[in-house]
C-alpha positions in Angstrom: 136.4 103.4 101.2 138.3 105.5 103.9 137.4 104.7 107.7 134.8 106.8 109.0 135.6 109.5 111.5 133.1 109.9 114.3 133.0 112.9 116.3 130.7 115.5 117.9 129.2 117.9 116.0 130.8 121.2 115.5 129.4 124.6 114.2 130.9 124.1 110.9 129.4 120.4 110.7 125.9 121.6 110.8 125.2 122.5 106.7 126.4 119.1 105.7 124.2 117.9 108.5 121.4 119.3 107.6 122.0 118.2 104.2 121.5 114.6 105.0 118.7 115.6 107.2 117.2 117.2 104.0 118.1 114.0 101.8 115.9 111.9 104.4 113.1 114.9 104.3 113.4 115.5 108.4 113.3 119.0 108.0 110.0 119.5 106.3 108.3 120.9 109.9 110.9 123.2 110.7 111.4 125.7 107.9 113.0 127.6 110.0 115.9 127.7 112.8 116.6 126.7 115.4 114.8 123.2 114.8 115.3 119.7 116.3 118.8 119.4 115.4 119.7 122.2 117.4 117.8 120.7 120.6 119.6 117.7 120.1 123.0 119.7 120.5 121.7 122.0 123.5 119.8 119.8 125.3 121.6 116.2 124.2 124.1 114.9 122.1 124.6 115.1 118.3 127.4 112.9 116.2 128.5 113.3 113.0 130.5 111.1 110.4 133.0 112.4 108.3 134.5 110.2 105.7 137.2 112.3 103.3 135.5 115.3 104.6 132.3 114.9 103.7 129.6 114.6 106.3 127.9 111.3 105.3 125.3 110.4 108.8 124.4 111.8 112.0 123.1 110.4 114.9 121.4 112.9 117.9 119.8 112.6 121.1 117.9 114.0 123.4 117.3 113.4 127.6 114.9 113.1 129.7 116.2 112.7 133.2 117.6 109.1 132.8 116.0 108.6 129.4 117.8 108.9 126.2 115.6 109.7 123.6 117.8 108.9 120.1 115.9 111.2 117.7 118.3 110.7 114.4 120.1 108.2 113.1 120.8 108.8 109.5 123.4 107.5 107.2 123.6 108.2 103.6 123.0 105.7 101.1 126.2 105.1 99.2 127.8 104.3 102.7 125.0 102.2 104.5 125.6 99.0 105.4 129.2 100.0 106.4 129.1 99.8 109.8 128.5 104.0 109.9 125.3 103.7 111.8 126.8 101.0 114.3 129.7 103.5 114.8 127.5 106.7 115.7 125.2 104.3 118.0 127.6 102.8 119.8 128.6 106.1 120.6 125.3 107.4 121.8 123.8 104.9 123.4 124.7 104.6 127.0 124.2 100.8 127.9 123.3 100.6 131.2 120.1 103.6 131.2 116.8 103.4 130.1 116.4 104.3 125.6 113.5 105.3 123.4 113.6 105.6 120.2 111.2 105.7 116.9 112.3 103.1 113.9 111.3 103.3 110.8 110.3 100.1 108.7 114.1 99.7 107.4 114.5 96.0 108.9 118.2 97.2 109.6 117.7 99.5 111.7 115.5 98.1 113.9 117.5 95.0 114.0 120.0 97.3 115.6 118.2 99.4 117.6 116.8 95.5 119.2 121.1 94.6 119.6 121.2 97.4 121.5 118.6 96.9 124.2 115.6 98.2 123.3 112.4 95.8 122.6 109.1 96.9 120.0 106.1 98.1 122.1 103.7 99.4 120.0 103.5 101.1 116.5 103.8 104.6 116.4 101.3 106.2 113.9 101.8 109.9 112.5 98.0 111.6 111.9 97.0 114.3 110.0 93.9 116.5 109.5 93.2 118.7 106.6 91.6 121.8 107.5 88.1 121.9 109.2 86.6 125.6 107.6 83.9 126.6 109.6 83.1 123.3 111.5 84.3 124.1 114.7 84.5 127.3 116.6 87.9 129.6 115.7 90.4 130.4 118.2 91.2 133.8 119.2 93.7 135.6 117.5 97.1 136.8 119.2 97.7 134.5 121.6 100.4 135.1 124.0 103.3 132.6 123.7 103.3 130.1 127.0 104.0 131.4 130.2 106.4 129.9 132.3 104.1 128.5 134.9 102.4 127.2 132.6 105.2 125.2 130.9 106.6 124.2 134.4 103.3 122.2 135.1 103.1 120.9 131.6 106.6 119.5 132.2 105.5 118.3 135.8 103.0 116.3 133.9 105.0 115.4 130.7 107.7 113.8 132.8 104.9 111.4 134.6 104.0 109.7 131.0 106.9 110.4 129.0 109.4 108.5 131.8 111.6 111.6 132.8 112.3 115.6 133.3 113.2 117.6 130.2 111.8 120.9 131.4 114.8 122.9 130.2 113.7 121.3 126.2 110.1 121.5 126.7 111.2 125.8 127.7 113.5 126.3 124.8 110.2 124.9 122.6 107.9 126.8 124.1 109.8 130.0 123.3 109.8 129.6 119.5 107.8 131.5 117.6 104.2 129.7 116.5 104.4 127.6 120.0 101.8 127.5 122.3 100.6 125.1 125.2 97.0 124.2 126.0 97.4 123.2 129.9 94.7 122.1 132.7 94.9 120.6 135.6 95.0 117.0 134.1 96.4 117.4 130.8 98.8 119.2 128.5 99.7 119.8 124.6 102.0 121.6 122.7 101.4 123.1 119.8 103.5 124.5 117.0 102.0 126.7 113.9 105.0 125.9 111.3 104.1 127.7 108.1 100.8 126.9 106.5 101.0 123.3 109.2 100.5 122.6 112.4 101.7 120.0 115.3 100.6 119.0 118.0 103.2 117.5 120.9 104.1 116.1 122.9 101.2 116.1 125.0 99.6 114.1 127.3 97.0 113.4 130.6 97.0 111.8 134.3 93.9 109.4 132.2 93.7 108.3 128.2 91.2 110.3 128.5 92.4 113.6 129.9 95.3 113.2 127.1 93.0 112.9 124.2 90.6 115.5 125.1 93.9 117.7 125.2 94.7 116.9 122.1 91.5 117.5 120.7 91.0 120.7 122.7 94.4 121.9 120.7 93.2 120.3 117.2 90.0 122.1 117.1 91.5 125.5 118.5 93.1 125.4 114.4 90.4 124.8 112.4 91.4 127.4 109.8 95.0 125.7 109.5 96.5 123.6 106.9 97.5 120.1 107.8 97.5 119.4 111.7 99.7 116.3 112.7 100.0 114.4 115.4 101.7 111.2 116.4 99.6 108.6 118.4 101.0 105.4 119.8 98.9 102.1 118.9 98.4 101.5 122.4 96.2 104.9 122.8 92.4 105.4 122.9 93.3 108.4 120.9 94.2 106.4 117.7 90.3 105.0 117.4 88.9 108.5 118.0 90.9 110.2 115.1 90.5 108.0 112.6 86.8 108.1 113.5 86.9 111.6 113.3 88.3 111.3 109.6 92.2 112.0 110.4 94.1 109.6 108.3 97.7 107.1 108.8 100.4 109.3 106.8 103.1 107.4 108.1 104.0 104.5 110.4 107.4 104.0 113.0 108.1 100.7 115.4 108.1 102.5 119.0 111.2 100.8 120.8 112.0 101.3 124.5 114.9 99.4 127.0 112.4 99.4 129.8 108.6 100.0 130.4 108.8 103.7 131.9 106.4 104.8 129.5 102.3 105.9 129.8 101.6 104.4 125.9 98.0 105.1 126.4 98.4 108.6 128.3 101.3 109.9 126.1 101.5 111.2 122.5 105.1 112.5 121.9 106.6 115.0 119.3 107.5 113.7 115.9 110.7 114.9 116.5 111.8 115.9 120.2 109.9 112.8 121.6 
């Protein structure tokens, strides 16, 4: 098998990137571009490997002020276990800031996400809610997209729990279409109407509590809407609440992190843009 060439992603890269993507199912909540792949270009760094010209893994990642947030790291499977993935992360890991990142339950990955700094804190657990009917109170129709005071203090308060700045990210989200952003003085959540689903995050609160009345405060203003996700650390208050509420466990990660800059319990991040 011919080396792998490692190199950053180029315009003309991006449909045989999206094709692994796809393999993996990554790109089930964004039917529509731009989505988290084109973050990762704008707003951090996204690597592709080539072998015979064919686009076999990727590997993005996003910042937060010193925070590197690796999002992707995808390789497909007639060339895993060939030292692809090492390749890409080697690459886009810096070694000396602080890292986040979300593993799945492949015991190779997180082996090598653990090589390369970063420790297990908590599970990560991705909820979701089928539609409520006429349980809870509708929200209003037509609501304006997030104004940008609005998504300046939201990023004022998401860079507190999530461990750094990333207002320009958290701007270019909150101008896509189906976004908007419950905010008060102690709490914040995104929210993103995707087709017939919704998602909620990141969001978070200056308390657990603040963040999980937040988060229920944007859950209940979609009553009417298909399946509403939401990813809740172990560590959060927020975890008991759902499941009590009748959410259910879709899917399960490993949270890894190089250092404790992290609110576990204040904090629930995007599925995808951390």
């Amino acid at each position: 098998m011919a080396e792998p060439i490692v190199r950053p992603a180029a315009d003309a890269d991006m449909p045989g990137l999206r094709a692994v993507a796809n393999h993996f199912g990554l790109l089930g909540m964004w039917p529509e571009q731009p989505d988290f792949v084109d973050a990762e270009r704008a707003f951090g760094e996204v690597l592709v490997a080539e072998v015979d010209g064919e686009i076999v893994g990727y590997g993005g990642t996003l910042r937060r002020g010193t925070v590197t947030h690796l999002g992707d790291l995808f390789v497909l499977p007639d060339h895993q276990s060939s030292r692809v993935g090492r390749t890409i992360l080697s690459r886009l890991l810096p070694g000396d800031t602080p890292k986040v990142t979300f593993a799945s339950s492949d015991k190779r990955a997180l082996a090598l996400y653990v090589r390369n700094g970063m420790r297990p804190r908590c599970p990560l657990f991705y909820l979701k809610r089928g539609p409520l009917g006429d349980r809870s109170v509708r929200r209003e129709s037509g609501q304006e997209a997030p104004g940008e005071a609005d998504v300046h203090a939201a990023a004022a308060m998401d860079a507190h729990v999530s461990g750094g700045d990333r207002t320009s990210t958290l701007t270019w989200y909150a101008g896509l279409p189906g976004v908007t952003l419950h905010v008060s003085g102690s709490g914040y959540a995104f929210v993103r109407t995707a087709g017939d689903k919704v998602v909620i995050g990141p969001a978070g609160g200056a308390t657990p509590q603040d963040c999980a009345d937040i988060v229920l405060e944007a859950a209940n203003a979609h009553p009417g809407a298909g399946p509403v996700h939401v990813a809740v650390p172990g560590a959060h208050p927020l975890l008991a609440l759902l499941l009590d509420a009748g959410w259910h466990i879709g899917d399960m990660d490993t949270l890894l992190t190089s250092d404790d800059f992290m609110r576990l319990d204040c904090y629930a991040p995007h599925p995808d843009l951390g």
